[in-house]
Structure formats: C-alpha cells, structure tokens
N, C-alpha and C positions, 0 to 999 in steps of 0.2 A: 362352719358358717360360710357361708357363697354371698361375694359380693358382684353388683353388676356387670364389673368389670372383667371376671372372669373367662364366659364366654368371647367376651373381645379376645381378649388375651390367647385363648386355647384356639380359638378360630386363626389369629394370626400365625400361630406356631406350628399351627397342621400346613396353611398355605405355606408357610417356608421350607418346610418338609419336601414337600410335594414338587416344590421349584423346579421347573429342567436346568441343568447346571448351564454355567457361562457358555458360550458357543464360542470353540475354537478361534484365534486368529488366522487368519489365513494372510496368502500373499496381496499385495494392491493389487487393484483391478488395472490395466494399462493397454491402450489404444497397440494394436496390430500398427508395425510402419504406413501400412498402405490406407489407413483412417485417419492421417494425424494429416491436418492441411497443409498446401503446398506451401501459402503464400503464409507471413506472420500476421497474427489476430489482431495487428494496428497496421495503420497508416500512418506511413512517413512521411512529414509536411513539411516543405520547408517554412523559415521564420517569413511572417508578413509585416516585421518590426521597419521602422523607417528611421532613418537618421534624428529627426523630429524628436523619436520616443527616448532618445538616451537621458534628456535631462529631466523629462516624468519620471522613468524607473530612478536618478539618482535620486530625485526627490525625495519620493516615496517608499526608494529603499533606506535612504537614510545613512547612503554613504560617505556624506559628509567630507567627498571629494577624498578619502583616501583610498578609493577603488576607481579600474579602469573599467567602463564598461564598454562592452563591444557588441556588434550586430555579428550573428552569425553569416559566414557566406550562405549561398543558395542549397551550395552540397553538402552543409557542413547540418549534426545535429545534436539535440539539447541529450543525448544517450552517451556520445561521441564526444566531449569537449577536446577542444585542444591541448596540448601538454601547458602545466601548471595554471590551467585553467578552471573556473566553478560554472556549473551550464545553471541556471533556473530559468522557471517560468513567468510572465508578466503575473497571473494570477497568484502565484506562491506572494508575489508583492504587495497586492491587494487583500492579500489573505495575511497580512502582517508580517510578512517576513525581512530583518531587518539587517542590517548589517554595519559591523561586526556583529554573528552572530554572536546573543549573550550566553555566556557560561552557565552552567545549572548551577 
C-alpha cells in the first residue's frame, strides 16, 4: 500500500544523498598591515560636562551622596579612568543606570 507521503519522503532522502558535503573551515580572512587604517575608527572627545552637571548626574544617578563625582580634565578619557576610579557616560544615566549598581 503507498501512502501520499511517500514520495515526499523518498524525494527528501535522495536530496540528502546527493548533498555536497560541509565545506572545509579554513583560516579567518585578515586585512594585510598595510589595509588596516592609520588612525583609530573613533574619535577622541574630550568631556563638554561643566561643573553645573555634577548635581544632575548625582540626582539622576542616584547616588544618594555616597559617591564622588568628578569632571574629567581636558586630557583625560571615559576608556582611561583614573586609578580606583569608574568612568560612565551622562547617557548610560539617562538610560537608567544607577548607583550602587544593584546585585543580580
């Protein structure tokens, strides 16, 4: 007895057959020295914070005065913190972020 399903069946099991196998991995592809750019793919800005902003960000961060915060110098950057220092951004603030960060 042949049911309809059948030919599905046999039809899918010949294309498996048939299959060309996995294709080899090979090595990553990677940029020649002399294609990789000079300069780095950001821009270094310094902060445009103003003394003004420290008691919005405490607000808002929610530090509840047991955190210092500071204004970056001119040279200085949010990649860079100073030693036993946290660098964020005004928008990570705005974007909720609070502090003490909470535990999971």
């Amino acid at each position: 007895m042949s049911f309809p399903s059948d030919s599905l069946v046999s039809s899918t099991a010949s294309s498996i057959e048939g299959a060309s196998p996995r294709p080899e991995a090979r090595e990553p592809w990677l940029p020649e020295p002399e294609e990789l750019p000079i300069t780095p793919w950001y821009e270094e800005k310094s902060s445009n914070l103003k003394i003004s902003d420290i008691a919005i960000i405490k607000k808002k961060g929610g530090t509840m005065g047991k955190f210092e915060v500071v204004l970056p110098h001119p040279d200085e950057r949010a990649h860079r913190p100073p030693p036993s220092f946290h660098t964020f951004y005004v928008n990570q603030i705005e974007m909720c972020l609070r502090f003490p960060i909470p535990r999971c």
